[in-house]
C-alpha positions as CSV (number, residue, x, y, z in Angstrom):
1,X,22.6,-25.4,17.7
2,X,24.0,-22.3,19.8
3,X,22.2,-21.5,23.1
4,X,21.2,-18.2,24.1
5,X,23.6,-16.4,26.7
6,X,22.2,-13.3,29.1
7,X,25.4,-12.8,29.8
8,X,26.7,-11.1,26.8
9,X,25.7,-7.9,25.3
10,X,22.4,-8.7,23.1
11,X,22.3,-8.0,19.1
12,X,18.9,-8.5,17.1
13,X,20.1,-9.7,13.9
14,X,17.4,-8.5,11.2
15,X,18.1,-11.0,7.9
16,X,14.9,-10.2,6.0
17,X,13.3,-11.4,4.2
18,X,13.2,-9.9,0.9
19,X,9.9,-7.9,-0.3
20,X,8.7,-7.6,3.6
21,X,9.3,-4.1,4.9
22,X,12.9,-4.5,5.4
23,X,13.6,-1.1,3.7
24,X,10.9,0.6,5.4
25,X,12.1,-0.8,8.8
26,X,15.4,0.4,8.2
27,X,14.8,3.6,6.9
28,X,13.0,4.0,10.6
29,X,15.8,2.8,12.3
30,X,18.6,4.8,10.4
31,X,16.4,7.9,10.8
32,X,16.0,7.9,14.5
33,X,19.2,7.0,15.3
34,X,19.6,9.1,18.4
35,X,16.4,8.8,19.8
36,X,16.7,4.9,20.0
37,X,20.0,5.9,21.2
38,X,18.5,7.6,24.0
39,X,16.2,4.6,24.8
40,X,20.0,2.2,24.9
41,X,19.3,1.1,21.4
42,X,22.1,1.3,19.1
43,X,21.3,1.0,15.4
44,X,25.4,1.4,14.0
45,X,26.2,3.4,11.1
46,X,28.5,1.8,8.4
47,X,31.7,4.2,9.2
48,X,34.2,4.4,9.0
49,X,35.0,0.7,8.2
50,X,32.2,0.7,5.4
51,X,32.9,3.8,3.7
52,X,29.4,5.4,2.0
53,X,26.8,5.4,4.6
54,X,23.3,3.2,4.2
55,X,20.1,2.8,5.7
56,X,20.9,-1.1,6.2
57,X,23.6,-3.6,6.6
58,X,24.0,-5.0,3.8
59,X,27.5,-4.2,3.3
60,X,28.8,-6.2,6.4
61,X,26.3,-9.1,4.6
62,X,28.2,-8.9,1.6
63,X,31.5,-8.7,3.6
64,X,31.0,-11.7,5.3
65,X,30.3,-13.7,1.6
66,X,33.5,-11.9,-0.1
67,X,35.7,-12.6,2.7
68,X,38.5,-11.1,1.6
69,X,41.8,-10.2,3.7
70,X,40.2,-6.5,3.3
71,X,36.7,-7.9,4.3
72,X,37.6,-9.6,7.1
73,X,39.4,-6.6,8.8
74,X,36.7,-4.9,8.1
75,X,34.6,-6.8,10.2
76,X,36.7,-7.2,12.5
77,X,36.8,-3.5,13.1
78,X,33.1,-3.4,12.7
79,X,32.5,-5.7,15.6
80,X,35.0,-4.2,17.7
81,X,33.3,-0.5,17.1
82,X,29.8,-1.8,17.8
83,X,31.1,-4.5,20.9
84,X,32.7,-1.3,22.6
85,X,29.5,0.4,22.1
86,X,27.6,-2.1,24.1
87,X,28.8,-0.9,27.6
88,X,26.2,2.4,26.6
89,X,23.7,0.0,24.8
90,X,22.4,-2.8,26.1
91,X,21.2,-3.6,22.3
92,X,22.5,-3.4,19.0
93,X,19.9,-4.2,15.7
94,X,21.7,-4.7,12.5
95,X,19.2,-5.4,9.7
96,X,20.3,-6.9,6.1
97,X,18.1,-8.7,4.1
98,X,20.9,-10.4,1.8
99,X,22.0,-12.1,5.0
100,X,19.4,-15.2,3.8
101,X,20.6,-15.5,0.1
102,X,24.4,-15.0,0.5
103,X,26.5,-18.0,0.3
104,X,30.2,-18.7,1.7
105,X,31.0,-20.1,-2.1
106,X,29.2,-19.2,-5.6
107,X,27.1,-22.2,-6.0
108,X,23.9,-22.4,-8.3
109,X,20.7,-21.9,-7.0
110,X,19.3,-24.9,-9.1
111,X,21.4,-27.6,-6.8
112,X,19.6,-26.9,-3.4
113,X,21.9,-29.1,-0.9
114,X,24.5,-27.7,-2.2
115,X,23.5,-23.8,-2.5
116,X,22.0,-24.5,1.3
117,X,25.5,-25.8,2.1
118,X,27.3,-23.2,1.1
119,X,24.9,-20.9,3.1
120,X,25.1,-22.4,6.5
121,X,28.6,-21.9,5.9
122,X,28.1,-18.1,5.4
123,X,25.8,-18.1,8.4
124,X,28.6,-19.9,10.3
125,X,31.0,-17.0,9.6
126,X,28.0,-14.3,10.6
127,X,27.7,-16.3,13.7
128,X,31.5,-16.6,14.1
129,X,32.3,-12.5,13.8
130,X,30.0,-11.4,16.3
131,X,30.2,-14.3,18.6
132,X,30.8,-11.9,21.4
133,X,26.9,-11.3,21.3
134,X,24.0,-12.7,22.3
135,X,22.5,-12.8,18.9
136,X,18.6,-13.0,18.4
137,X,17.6,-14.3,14.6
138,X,14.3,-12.1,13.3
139,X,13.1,-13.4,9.7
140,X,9.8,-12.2,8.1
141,X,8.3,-14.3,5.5
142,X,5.6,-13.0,3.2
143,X,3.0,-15.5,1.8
144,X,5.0,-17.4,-1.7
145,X,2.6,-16.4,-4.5
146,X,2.8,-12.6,-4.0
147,X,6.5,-13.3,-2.8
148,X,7.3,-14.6,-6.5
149,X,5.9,-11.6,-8.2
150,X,6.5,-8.8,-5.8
151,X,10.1,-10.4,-6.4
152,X,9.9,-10.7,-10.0
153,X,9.3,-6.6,-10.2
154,X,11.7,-6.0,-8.2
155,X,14.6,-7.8,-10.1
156,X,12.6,-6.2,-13.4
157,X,12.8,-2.9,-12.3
158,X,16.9,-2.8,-11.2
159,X,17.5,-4.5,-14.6
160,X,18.3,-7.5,-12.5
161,X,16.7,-9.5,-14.7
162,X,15.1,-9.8,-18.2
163,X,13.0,-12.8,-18.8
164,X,9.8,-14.8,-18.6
165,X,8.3,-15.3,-14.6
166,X,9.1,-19.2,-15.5
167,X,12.6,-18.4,-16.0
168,X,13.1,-16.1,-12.8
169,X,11.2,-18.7,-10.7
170,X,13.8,-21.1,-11.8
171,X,17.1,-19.3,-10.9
172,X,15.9,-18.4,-7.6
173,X,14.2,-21.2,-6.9
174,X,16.0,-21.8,-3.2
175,X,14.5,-18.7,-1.8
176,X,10.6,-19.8,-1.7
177,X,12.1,-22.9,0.5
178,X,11.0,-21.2,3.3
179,X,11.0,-24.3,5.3
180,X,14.5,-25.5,4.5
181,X,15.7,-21.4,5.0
182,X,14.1,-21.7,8.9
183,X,15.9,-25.1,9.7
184,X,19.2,-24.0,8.7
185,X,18.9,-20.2,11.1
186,X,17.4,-22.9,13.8
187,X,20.6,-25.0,13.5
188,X,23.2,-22.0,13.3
189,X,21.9,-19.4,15.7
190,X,18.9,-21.8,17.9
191,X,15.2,-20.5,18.3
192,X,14.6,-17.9,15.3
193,X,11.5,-15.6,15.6
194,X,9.3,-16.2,12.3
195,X,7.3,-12.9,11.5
196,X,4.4,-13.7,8.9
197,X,4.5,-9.9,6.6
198,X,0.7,-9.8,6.0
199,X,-0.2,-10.0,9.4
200,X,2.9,-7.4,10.6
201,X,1.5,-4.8,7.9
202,X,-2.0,-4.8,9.1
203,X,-0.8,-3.1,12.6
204,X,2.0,-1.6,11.0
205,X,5.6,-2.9,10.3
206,X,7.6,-0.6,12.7
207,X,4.9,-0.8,15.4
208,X,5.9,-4.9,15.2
209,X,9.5,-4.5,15.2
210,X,10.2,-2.0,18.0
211,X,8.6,-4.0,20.5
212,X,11.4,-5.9,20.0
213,X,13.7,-3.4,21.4
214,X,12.6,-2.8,24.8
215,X,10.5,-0.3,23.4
216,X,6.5,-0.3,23.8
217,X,5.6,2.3,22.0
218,X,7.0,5.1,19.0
219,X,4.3,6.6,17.9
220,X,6.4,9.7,18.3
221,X,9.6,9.0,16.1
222,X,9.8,9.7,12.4
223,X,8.7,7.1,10.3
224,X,8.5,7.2,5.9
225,X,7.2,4.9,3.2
226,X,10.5,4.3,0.9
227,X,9.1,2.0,-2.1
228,X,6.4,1.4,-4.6
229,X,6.0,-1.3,-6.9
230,X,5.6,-1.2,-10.8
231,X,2.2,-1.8,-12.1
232,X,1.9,-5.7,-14.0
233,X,2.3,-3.7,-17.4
234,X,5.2,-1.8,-16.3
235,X,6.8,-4.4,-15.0
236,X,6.4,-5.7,-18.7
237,X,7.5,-2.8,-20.5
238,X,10.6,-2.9,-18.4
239,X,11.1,-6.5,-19.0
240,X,11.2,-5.7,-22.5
241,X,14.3,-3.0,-22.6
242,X,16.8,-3.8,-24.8
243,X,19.2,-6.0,-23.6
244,X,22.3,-3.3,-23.9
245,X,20.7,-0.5,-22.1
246,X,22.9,0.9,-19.6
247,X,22.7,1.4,-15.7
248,X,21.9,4.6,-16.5
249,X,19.1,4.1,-18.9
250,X,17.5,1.0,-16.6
251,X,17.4,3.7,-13.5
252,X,15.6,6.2,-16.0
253,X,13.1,3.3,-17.7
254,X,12.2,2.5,-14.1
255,X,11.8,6.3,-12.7
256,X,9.2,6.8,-15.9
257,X,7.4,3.3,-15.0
258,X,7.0,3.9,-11.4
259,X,6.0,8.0,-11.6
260,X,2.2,9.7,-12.6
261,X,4.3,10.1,-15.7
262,X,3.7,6.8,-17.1
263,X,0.7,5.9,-15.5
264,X,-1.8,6.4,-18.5
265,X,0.4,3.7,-21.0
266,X,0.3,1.3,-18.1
267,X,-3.4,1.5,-16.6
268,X,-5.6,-1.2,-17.0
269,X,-9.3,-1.4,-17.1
270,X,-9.5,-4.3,-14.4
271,X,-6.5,-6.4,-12.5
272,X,-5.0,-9.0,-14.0
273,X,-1.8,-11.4,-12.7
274,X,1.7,-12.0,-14.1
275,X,0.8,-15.3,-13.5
276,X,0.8,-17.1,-17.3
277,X,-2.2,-19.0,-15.5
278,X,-3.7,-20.7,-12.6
279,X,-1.6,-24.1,-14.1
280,X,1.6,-22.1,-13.5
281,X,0.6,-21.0,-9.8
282,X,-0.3,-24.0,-8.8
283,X,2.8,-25.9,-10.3
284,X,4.5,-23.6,-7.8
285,X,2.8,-24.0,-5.0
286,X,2.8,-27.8,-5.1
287,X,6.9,-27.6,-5.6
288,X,7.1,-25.4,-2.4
289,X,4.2,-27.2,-0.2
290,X,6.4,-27.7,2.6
291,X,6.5,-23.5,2.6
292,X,2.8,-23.5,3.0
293,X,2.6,-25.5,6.1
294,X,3.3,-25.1,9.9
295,X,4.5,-22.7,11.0
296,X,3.8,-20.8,8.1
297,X,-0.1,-20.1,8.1
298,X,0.1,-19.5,4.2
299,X,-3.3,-20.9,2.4
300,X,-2.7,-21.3,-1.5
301,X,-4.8,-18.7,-3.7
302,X,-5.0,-19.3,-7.0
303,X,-5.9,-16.2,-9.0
304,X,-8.5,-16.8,-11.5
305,X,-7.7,-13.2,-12.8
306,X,-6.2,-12.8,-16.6
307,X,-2.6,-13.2,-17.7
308,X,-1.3,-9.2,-18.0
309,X,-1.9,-7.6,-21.6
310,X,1.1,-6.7,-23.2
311,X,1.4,-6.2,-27.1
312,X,4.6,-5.1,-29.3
313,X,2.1,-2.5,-30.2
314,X,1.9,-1.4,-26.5
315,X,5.9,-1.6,-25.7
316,X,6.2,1.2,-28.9
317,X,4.4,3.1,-27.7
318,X,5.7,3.1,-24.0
319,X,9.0,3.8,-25.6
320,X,8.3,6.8,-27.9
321,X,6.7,8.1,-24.5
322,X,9.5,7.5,-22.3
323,X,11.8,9.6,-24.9
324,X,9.6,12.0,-24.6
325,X,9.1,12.4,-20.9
326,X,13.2,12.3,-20.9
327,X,13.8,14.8,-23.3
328,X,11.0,17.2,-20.8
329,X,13.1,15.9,-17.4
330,X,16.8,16.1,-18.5
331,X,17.4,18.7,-15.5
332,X,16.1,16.3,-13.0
333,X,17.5,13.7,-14.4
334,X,21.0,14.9,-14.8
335,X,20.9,16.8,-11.3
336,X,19.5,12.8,-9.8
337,X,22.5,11.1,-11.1
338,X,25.1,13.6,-10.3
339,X,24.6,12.9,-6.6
340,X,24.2,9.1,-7.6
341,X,20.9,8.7,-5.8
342,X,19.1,4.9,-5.5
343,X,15.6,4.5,-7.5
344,X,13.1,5.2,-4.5
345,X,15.1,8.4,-3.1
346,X,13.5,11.8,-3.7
347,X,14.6,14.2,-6.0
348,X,16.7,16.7,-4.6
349,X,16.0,20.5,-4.5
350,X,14.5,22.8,-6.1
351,X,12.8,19.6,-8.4
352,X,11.5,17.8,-4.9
């Protein structure tokens, strides 16, 4: 387990989770760059070494799991950049979610000792390139039951993933082990600071963060809400595009599920859960018990709401209207991916 030393530079090392305000947080961060800058808190941009600019990280996650010749010079020049920057900062934050699913090797998720293996390993070589830092582990964790569906919509609406909530549960099974996930940070980088995201969001998620920057208070730096989530029948309809739509078409199917646009098709008259039952939630929370215990304060809920409605009547329908609402927005749409821009950015002038 590594100690803590005050006598080098300090780096808070932000590895998610996923689906608990990381985007948000960094989208704060990345937008108030010089302010925090002014305050001796340096939040370091991707370039050169990284190319394209981001709100997060993630591409120095990613290098560090790749590990190329061309990866590792890269973060080698990375860490040299942000290391000389510490003489003006007394802190760097870095913040990138896929730093708690990456692995050193591709190894299935469905063979847990060895997947969690492979990712102290990975975490070994995070550790190792910026070992010139004091490095401070922050992980948010969100309570497993909406975890597994705000998930599931997520991978639905990149196209990530087409398939039954059974299925999806099943190839990422390794990151509701929220238990095994905390031991492994504990034994690679020593006390880790466990954030629970329901109770962060009631006070806000950047007003909980900051604090951990030196910084009491910033009420007066820019802040913006980045995402949204499909509704349950959205999330359906996308599930159901045909297996050979393109990048292109996913990004569109999405943008029509997640806008006013579609929101008449998808409405429904009460709330209901992508859960196939309270049988299927509560086979999941008795395989990931040891999540739902100390120091997680995460009670069980099991919904008693009805399965989602979705007929093949209803995904016709959806379709004929997305053609529709594509045919009316080719401008915006053409003019969106010309400049190549992610799912939750705005549109750009004169459409935004």
């Amino acid at each position: 387990m590594t100690q803590s030393n005050p006598k080098l530079p300090k780096v808070i090392l932000h590895v998610g989770t996923h689906k608990t305000g990381t985007t948000a947080i960094q989208a704060a961060l990345a937008l108030n760059r010089a302010p925090l800058r002014e305050r001796g808190i340096h939040y370091p941009s991707l370039s050169p070494e990284f190319g394209k600019e981001a709100q997060g990280h993630h591409k120095v996650a990613h290098a560090a799991a790749q590990f190329t010749v061309k990866d590792r010079k890269k973060l080698s020049q990375f860490n040299r950049r942000i290391m000389g920057a510490s003489r003006n900062y007394p802190l760097t934050v870095l913040s990138a979610e896929p730093i708690y699913r990456r692995t050193a090797e591709k190894v299935s998720a469905r063979n847990q000792d060895k997947w969690f293996q492979a990712h102290q390993s990975y975490l070994n070589r995070i550790r190792e390139t910026f070992s010139e830092f004091d490095i401070k582990i922050i992980c948010y964790f969100r309570h497993p039951e909406k975890m597994a569906i705000s998930l599931y919509k997520e991978n639905i609406t990149k196209g990530n993933f087409r398939g039954e909530l059974a299925d999806f549960l099943i190839s990422r099974t390794h990151i509701f082990n929220y238990s095994r996930h905390l031991a492994v940070l504990e034994d690679v980088f020593g006390e880790v600071d466990v954030r629970i995201f329901e109770e962060e969001v009631k006070s806000g998620l950047i007003a909980g963060f900051i604090p951990d920057c030196g910084i009491e208070e910033m009420a007066s730096l820019n802040q913006k809400q980045v995402r949204t989530s499909p509704s349950n029948r959205a999330a359906m309809w996308l599930r159901n595009a045909p297996a050979d739509a393109s990048r292109v078409d996913d990004r569109r199917r999405a943008l029509f599920a997640l806008r006013k646009s579609g929101s008449a098709i998808f409405s429904e008259e009460a709330q209901s859960t992508l859960w196939t039952g309270v049988g299927q939630a509560a086979e999941f929370v008795e395989k990931y018990k040891q999540s739902y215990r100390s120091p997680f304060p995460f009670t069980p809920v099991l919904s008693d709401l009805p399965s989602t409605v979705w007929t093949s009547q209803m995904q016709e329908k959806a379709d004929a209207e997305f053609v529709e609402w594509e045919l009316e927005n080719q401008a915006l749409l053409e003019a969106r991916e010309s400049v190549d821009l992610q799912l939750f950015a705005p549109d750009p002038a004169p459409f935004s």
